[in-house]
C-alpha positions as CSV (number, residue, x, y, z in Angstrom):
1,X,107.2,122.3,39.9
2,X,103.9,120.7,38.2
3,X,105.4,117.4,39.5
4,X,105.4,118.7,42.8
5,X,102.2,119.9,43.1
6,X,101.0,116.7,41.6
7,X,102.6,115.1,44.5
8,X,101.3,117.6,47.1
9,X,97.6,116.9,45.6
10,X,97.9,113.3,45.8
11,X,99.1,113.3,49.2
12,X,96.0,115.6,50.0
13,X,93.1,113.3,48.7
14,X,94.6,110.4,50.0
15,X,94.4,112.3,53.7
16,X,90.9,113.1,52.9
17,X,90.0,109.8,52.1
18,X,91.7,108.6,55.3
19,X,89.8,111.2,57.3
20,X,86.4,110.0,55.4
21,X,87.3,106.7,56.5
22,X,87.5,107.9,59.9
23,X,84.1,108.8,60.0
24,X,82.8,105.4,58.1
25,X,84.4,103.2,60.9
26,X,83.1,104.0,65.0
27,X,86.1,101.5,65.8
28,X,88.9,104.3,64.8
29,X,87.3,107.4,67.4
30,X,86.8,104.5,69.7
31,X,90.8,103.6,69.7
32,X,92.1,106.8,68.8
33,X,90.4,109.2,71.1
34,X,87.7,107.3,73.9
35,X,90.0,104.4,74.4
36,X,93.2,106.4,75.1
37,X,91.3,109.1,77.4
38,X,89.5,106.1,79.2
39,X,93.0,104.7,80.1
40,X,93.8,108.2,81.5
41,X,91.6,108.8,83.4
42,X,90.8,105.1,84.9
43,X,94.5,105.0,85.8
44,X,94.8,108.4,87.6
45,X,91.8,107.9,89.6
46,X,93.1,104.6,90.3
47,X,95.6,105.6,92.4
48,X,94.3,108.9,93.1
49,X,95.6,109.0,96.8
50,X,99.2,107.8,95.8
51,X,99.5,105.1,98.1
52,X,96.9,102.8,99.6
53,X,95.1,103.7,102.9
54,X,93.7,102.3,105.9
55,X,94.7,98.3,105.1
56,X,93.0,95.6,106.8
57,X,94.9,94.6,109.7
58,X,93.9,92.3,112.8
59,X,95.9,92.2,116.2
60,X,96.3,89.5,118.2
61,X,96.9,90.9,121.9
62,X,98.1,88.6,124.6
63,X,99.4,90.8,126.7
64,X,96.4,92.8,127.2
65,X,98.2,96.0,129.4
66,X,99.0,99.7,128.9
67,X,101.8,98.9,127.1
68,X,100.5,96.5,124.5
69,X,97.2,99.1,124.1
70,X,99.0,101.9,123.3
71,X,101.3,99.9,120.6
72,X,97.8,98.7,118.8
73,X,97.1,102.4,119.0
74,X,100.4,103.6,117.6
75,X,100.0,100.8,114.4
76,X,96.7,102.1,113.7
77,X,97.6,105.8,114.0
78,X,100.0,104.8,110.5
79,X,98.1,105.7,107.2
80,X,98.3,102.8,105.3
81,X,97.1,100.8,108.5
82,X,93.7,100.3,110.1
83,X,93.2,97.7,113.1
84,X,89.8,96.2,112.4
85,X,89.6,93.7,114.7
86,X,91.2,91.7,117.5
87,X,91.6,88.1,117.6
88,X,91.8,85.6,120.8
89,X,94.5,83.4,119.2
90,X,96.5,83.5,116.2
91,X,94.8,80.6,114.8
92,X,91.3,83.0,114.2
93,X,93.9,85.3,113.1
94,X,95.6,83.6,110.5
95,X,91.9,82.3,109.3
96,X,90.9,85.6,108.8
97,X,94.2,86.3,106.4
98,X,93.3,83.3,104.7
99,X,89.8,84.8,104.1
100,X,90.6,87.6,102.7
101,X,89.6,89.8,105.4
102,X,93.0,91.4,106.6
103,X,96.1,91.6,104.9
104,X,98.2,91.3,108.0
105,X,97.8,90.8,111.7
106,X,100.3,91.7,115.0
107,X,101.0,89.2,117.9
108,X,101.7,90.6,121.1
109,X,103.4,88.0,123.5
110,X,101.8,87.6,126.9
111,X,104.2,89.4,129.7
112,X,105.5,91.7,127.3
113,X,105.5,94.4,129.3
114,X,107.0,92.4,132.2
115,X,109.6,91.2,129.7
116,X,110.5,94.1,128.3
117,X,110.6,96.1,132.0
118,X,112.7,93.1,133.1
119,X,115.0,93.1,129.8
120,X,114.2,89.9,129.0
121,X,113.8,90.2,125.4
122,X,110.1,89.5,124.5
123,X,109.6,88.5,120.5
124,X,106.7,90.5,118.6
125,X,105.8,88.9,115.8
126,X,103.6,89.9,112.7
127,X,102.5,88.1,109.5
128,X,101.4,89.8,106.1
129,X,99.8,87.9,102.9
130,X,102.6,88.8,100.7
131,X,100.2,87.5,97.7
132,X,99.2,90.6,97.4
133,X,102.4,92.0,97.1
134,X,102.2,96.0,97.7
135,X,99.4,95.3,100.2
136,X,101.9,93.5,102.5
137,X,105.4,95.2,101.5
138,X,103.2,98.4,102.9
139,X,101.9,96.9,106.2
140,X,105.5,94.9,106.7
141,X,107.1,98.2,106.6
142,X,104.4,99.9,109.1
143,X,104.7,97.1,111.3
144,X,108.3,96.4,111.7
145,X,109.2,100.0,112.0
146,X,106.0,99.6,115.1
147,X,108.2,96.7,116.2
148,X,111.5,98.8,116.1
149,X,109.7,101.7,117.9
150,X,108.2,99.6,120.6
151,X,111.5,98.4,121.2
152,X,113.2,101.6,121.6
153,X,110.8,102.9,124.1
154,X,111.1,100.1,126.2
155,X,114.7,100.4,126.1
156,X,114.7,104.1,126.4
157,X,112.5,103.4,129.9
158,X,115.2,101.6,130.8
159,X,117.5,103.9,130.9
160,X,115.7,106.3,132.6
161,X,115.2,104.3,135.7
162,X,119.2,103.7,135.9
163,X,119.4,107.8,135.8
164,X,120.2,108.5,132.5
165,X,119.3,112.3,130.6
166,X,117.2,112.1,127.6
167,X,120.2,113.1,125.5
168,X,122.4,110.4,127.2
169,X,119.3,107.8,126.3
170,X,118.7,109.0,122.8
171,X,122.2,108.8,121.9
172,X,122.7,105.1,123.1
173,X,119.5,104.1,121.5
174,X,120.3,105.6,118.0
175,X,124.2,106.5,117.8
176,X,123.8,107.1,114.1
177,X,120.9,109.5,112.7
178,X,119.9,108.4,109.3
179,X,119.0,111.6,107.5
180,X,117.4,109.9,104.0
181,X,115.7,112.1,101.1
182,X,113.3,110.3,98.6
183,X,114.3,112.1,95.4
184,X,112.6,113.2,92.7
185,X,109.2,111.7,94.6
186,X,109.6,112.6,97.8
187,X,106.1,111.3,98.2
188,X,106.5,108.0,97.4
189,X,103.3,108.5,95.0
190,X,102.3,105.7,93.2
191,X,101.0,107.4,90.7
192,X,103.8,109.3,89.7
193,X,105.8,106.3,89.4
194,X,103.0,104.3,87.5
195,X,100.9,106.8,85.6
196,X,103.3,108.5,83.7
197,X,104.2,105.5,81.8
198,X,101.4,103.3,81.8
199,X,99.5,106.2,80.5
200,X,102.0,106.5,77.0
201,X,101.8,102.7,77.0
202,X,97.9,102.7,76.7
203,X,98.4,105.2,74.0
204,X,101.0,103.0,72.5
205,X,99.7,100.2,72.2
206,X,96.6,102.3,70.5
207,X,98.9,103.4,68.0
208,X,100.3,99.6,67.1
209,X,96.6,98.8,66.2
210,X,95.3,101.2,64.4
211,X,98.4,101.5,62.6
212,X,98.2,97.8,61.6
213,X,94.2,98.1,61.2
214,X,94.4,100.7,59.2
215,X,97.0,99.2,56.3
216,X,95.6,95.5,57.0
217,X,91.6,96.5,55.9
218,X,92.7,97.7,52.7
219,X,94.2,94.4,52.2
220,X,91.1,92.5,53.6
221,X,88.3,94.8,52.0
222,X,90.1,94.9,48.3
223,X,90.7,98.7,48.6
224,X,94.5,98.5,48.1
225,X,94.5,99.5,44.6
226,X,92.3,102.3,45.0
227,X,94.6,103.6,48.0
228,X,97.7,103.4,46.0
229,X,96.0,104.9,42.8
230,X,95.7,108.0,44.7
231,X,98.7,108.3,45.9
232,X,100.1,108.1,42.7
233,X,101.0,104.8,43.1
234,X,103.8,105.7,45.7
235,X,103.9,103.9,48.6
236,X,105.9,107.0,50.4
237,X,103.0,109.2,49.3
238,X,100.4,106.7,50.0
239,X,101.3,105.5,53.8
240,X,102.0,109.6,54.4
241,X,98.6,110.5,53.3
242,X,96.9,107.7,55.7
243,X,99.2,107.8,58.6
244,X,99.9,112.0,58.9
245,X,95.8,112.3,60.0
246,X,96.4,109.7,62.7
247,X,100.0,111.3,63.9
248,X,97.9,114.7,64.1
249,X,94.6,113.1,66.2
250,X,97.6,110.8,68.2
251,X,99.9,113.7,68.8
252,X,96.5,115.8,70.1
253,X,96.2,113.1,72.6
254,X,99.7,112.9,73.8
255,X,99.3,116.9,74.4
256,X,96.3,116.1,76.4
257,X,97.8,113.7,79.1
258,X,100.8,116.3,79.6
259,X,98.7,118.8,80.1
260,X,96.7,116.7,82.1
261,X,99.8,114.5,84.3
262,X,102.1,118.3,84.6
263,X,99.4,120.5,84.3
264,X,96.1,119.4,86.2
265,X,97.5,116.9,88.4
266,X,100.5,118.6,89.2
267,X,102.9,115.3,88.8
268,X,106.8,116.4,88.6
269,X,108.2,117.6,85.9
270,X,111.7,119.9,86.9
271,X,112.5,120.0,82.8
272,X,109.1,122.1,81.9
273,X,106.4,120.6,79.9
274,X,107.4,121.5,76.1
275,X,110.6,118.7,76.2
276,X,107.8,116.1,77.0
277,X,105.5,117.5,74.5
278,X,108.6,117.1,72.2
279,X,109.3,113.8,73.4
280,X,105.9,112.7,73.2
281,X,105.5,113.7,69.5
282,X,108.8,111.8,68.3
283,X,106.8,108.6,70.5
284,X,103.8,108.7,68.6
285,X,105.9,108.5,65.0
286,X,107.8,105.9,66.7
287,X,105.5,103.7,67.5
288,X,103.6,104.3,63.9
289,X,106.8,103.6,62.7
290,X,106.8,99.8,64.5
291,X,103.1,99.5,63.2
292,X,104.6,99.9,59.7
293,X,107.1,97.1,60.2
294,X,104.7,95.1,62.0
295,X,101.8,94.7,59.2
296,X,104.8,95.1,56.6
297,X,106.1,91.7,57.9
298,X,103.1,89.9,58.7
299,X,101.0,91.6,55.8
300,X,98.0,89.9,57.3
301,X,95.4,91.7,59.3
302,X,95.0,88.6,61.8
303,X,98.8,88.2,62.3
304,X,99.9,92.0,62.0
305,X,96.7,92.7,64.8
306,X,98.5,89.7,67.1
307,X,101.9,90.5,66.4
308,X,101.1,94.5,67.7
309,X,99.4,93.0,70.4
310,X,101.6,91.2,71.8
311,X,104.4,93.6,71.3
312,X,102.8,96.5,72.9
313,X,102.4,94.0,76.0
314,X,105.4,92.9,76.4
315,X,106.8,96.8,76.0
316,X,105.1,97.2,79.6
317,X,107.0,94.7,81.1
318,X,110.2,95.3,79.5
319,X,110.6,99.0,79.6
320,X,112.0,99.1,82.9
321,X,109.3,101.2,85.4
322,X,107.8,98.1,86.9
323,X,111.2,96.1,86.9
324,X,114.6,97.4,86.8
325,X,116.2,96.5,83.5
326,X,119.6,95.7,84.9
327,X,118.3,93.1,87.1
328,X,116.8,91.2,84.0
329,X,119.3,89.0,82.1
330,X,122.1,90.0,79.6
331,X,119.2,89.0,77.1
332,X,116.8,90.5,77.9
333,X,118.6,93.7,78.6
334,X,119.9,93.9,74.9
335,X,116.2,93.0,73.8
336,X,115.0,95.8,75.5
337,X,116.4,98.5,73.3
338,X,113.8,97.2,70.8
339,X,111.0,99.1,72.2
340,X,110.0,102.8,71.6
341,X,108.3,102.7,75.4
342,X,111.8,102.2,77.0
343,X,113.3,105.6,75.3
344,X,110.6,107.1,76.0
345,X,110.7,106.2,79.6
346,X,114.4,107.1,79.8
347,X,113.7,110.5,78.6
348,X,110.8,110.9,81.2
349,X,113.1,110.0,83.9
350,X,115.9,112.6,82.4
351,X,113.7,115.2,81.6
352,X,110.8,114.9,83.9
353,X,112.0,113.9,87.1
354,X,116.1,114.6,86.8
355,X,115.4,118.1,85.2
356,X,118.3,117.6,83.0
357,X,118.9,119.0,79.2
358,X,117.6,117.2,76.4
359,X,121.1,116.8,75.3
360,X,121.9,114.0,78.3
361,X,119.1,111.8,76.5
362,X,120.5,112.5,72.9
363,X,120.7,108.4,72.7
364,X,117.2,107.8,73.6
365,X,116.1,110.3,70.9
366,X,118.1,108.6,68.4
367,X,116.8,105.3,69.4
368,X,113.6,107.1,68.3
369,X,114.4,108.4,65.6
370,X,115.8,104.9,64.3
371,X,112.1,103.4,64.8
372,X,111.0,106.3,62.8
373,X,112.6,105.3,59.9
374,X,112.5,101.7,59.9
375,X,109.4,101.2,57.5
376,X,111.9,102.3,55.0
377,X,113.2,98.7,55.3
378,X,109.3,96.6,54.3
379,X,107.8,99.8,51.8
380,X,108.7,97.7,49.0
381,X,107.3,94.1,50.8
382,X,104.6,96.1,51.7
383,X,103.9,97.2,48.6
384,X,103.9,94.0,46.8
385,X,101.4,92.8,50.0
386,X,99.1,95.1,49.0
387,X,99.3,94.4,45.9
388,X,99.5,91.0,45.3
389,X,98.2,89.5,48.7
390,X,95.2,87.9,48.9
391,X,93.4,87.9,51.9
392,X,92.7,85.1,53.6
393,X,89.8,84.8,56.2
């Protein structure tokens, strides 16, 4: 029993002297809580409306008649489209693209109405800067379903002058109705597909370096000894005692963008809130978990700072929201598994927007769990880092 409470005290002032350091150094509030709630908010009101509106667009009208008016009209009636100018030729046209000032711009033949009365097939054609990528993906769709509607009420005209009911038109110019259903985002928000990852990666990624800052300046300043003496000189006691003050102010902060993603901003989530809460928490001792391994094999502040860096990066890119995993290579694929922000994406898809029971992402938990425990595999290189190493500037 007095062994125990020996350990207990140990483990207490080595959290207070954590905490104290807390205080001593701006740089951990700055990272721990005005860097992560920056992120949250700066990414939210990014996107606030969910998709871009009223994109640049220029028209080039050739045609110049009822017809061709009321199809400029149409296009600029779409919400992510705004006609802001119209251009002689598609030379100006294509300058303007060039310059930056519209993202796309609509040619309209001359004698399309002619043509089209006279079913003679007239070509409209439109051209989108695909540089910027979801600037022109958006406008390509608004103007090529423009282009398909045009087309169908020429050709429904048509069939009215021969005689034809509406039914007997409608039917010949769409045999097949598509009845689609967007689920799970039904709004096509692109905040709800971005925010509620890139907001845990931010967080992440704050976790990697603190985690390594915090072990790697008691290496650098000398204070290694002193950190270990308190804890008894256990390296289980001593890493509890500096990392459980961090999980608490970490874990406070994933609580906050729940609340603030489910709660305030009324993003899906069919499973309730506590299974994120829940997933969130088991994130945040993953990913302090990696910053163990990461400084505990490069026990150098410089290389364990780079290493977390660059790790937290790539988990962006390879966690599967911003490109599908099973389009990457075999590689890269199997490589994935290696980063807490692709679990923890699985489960928000599961739990968030499938509804399902945390029992279909008992795998992904797991895979948490795993990172959880892998410092047990560098305590004792770790230990003989802190130690031993000398830094070296």
């Amino acid at each position: 029993m007095e062994e125990r409470n020996k350990k207990y005290v140990a483990l207490w002032l080595v959290m207070k002297r954590e905490v104290h350091r807390f205080g001593s150094r701006p740089l951990y509030l700055f990272c721990m809580v005005i860097a992560p709630l920056f992120c949250y908010i700066f990414f939210t009101t990014l996107m606030s409306s969910g998709l871009p509106k009223d994109l640049p667009v220029g028209v080039v009208d050739m045609d110049q008649t009822a017809t061709s008016r009321n199809i400029v009209r149409n296009l600029d009636s779409f919400g992510q489209t705004e006609v802001i100018a119209h251009y002689t030729d598609i030379s100006q046209a294509r300058r303007a693209m060039q310059e930056g000032k519209i993202y796309a711009f609509f040619y309209l033949p001359p004698g399309l109405s002619s043509d089209a009365s006279g079913q003679r097939q007239p070509t409209i054609s439109f051209y989108t800067n695909n540089s910027y990528f979801v600037a022109g993906s958006l406008l390509m769709k608004d103007m090529k379903m423009m282009s398909e509607l045009a087309s169908g009420a020429a050709s429904r005209k048509v069939l009215y002058a021969k005689g034809a009911t509406e039914k007997q038109a409608l039917a010949m110019l769409q045999p097949i109705v598509v009845d689609s259903h967007a689920l799970n985002n039904p709004w096509l928000n692109y905040s709800v597909y971005l925010c509620n990852t890139l907001v845990p990666a931010m967080l992440m990624i704050m976790i990697f370096m603190v985690t390594v800052f915090s072990i790697g300046t008691e290496i650098k300043d000398g204070t290694a000894q002193n950190w270990l003496n308190l804890g008894n000189d256990s390296m289980y006691i001593s890493l509890a005692g500096k990392l459980l003050p961090q999980t608490i102010v970490f874990f406070i902060m994933s609580i906050f963008y729940n609340v603030y993603l489910y709660g305030f901003l009324h993003f899906p989530c069919n499973s309730g809130i506590f299974p994120m809460i829940l997933a969130s928490l088991c994130f945040v001792l993953a990913s302090q978990g990696c910053g163990v391994v990461m400084i505990g094999t490069f026990p150098s502040l410089r290389l364990g700072l780079s290493f977390a860096s660059l790790w937290g990066v790539i988990s962006i890119s390879i966690s599967g929201f911003s490109f599908p995993v099973m389009a990457m290579s075999p590689f890269l694929q199997g490589l994935s598994v290696l980063f807490p922000l692709r679990h923890y994406f699985l489960i928000y898809v599961d739990q968030a927007l499938n509804g399902y029971s945390m029992a279909y992402s008992w795998i992904n938990y797991v895979a948490l769990l795993i990172f959880m425990i892998l410092p047990f595999l560098v305590m004792k290189r770790l230990k003989n880092a802190l130690l031993y190493s000398k830094y070296m500037p």
